[in-house]
C-alpha positions, 0 to 999 in steps of 0.5 A: 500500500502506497499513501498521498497526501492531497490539496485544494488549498482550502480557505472558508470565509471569513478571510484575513489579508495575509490568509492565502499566502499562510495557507500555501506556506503551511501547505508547503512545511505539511509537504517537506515533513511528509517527505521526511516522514517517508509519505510517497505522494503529494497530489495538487488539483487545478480549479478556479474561481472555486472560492473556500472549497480550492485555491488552487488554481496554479498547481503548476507553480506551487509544485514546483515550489515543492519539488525544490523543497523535497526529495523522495516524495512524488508529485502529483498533478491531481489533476490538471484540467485538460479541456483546451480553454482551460490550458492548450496541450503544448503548454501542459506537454512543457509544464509536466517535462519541466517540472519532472525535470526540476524534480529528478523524475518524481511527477506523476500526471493526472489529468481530468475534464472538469465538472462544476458549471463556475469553471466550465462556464467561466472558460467558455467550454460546452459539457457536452464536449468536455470528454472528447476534448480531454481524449484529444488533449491526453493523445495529444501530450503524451504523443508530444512527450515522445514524438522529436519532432511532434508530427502534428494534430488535426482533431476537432479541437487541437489542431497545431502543425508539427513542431518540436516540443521542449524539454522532454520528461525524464521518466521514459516515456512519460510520467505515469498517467491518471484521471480523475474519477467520481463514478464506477464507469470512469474507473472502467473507461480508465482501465481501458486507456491504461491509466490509473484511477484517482477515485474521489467517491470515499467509497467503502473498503467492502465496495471498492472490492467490485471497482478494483476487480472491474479495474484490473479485468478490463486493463488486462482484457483486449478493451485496454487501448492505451491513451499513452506509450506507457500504462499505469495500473494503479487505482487510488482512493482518497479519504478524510483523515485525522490521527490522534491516540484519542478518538474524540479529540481526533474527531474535534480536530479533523470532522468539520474539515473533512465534512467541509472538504465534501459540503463545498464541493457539493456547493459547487457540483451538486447542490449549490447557486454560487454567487462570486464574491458574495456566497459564504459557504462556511456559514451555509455549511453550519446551517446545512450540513446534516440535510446533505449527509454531513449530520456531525453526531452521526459521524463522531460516533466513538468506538467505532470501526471506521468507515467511509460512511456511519450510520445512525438510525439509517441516516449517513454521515462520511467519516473516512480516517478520522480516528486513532492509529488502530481504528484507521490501521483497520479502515486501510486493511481493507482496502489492502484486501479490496487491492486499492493501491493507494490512499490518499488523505485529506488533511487540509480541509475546512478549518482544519489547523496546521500544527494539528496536520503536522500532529496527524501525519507524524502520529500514522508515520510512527505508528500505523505505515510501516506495517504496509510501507513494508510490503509494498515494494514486494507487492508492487513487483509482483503486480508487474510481473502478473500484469507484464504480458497483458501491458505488452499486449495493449501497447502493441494496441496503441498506435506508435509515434509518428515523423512529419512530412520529410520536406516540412520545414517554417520559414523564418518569416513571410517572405514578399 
């Protein structure tokens, strides 16, 4: 088992002149200590105008300032929006060489096409076309990654002619792909295209048993036609997390900001009118949160088994990893036995206070990873001599690099 940690870069209202350069600085010392503490990931998002729910609208910046601040620990794009309104292939093909690069090889890219109508809108990109738009984008950039020079594109929505695109990554062929995935349909459509599944559903331990195996049948089925020239097969989950040796104080410091992190983006995906500038979501949130299953006393039931969701009378409420070492030790196991690969925690949520993350990630480093750090680089070596042949296979599937025209050439400038 693998562990991230992950950012949105939280702040609910009200906000304070100095707020968000605090929140990114403390970000950054939460991601050098878990570096140290032997945390294999970090994973970043890309949204914008999302006010309180994400801050994070320049993941490209921020992790590069981490990769000079870090060693070990891998970086992840979780994710960068592939729609071309949002960013064009060229520009992410360069940011991801770069920042692999800068890094020493530790970037993992994740991609996704965006769901919430204030960034959609707000970019001029229709929903109906947003999934065809990030195919064309991923085909794009991972050809770019690997094509000296890139042949071109002519597709509906990218068209560029050939150039050579610069720098190159320096994991070979590219850095391993994921996307982003709310629903059991695009963990399969990731399985088919060869690329790890980030899943943000906080599903159960027992549930994630039917994704993962869906998962791995489809990635070694004849359906697997890689989005790029190399597959990932990796699935990860991501969960609320706060550790203390006491469970009530566990829930004091860690329930309101994991039920935040799952309200605001509620607000922005499901439920919610926002009005820019003017909607205070923290106050909301107070005032509704029980109605759309964020009840606080059904989920700081003590003496519990940890689970994505606790129930109270049929009513639920999201818990996730909010407890002590030996609860959250049992609520991983089962995903080790469902073979999730990796969780991702989210600490940095809501109100939820810097000195008490750092607390968190120190308290699970000691006391709940080595029983699965221990076992993972055995797991995953096994993992890939199972699943080489069936890898093999669904390369050869993937149409292979391309030249341009041997006579292309640009001139310089117009000529008379």
């Amino acid at each position: 088992m693998r562990f991230g940690i992950f950012y949105e870069h939280q702040l609910p209202r009200p906000w304070g002149e100095d707020d968000e350069r605090k929140l990114l600085h403390d970000a950054l010392e939460q991601i050098e200590l878990a570096d140290r503490l032997g945390i294999d990931y970090v994973w970043e998002v890309e949204h914008h105008f999302l006010e309180e729910y994400s801050h994070s609208s320049a993941p490209e910046v921020f992790l590069g300032a981490v990769s000079q601040r870090t060693r070990r620990i891998r970086l992840g794009h979780g994710i960068v929006q592939l729609p071309v309104n949002f960013n064009h292939p060229a520009r992410v093909a360069e940011r991801i060489a770069t920042l692999d690069l800068l890094s020493n090889g530790r970037v993992d890219f994740g991609t996704g096409e965006a769901s919430s109508e204030v960034e959609l809108a707000g970019f001029g990109i229709e929903r109906a076309q947003k999934r065809n738009q990030w195919t064309e984008a991923i085909d794009t950039i991972t050809r770019m990654f690997v094509e000296e020079p890139f042949a071109g594109y002519d597709g509906t929505y990218v068209k560029m002619p050939p150039r050579n695109v610069v720098p190159k990554p320096m994991q070979k062929p590219h850095p391993p792909l994921w996307v982003a995935c709310s629903r059991r349909e695009t963990i399969h459509m990731a399985a088919e295209k060869g690329i790890g599944a980030l899943s943000f559903s906080f599903i159960e331990p027992a549930e994630a048993t039917a994704w993962v195996d869906d998962y791995y049948v489809t990635l070694t089925s004849d359906a697997c036609v890689p989005a790029g020239f190399a597959v990932n097969p990796n699935l990860a989950v991501v969960t609320p997390f706060m550790c203390h040796r006491d469970e009530e104080t566990a829930i004091d410091r860690g329930l309101d900001g994991g039920h935040f992190f799952g309200y605001s983006l509620g607000h922005y995906y499901v439920f919610g009118d926002h009005r820019p500038g003017n909607s205070v979501i923290w106050d909301e949130f107070q005032q509704n949160r029980a109605l759309f299953g964020f009840d606080r006393d059904v989920a700081a039931q003590t003496d519990v088994q940890l689970a994505a969701q606790l129930f109270q009378q049929a009513l639920g409420s999201s818990r996730g990893a909010i407890g002590t070492p030996e609860q959250i030790r049992e609520f991983i196991r089962g995903y080790e036995r469902a073979g999730v690969d990796q969780v991702v925690f989210v600490s940095q949520a809501g109100r939820n206070s810097h000195e008490h993350i750092c607390e968190s990630l120190e308290l699970f480093a000691a006391e709940v990873m080595p029983e699965f750090a221990e076992a993972a680089d055995e797991r995953e070596r096994a993992k890939a001599d199972r699943l080489g042949p069936f890898i093999e296979k669904a390369l050869a599937r993937r149409e292979p690099p391309r030249r341009p025209p041997g006579d292309y050439f640009v001139r310089a400038a117009l000529q008379p």
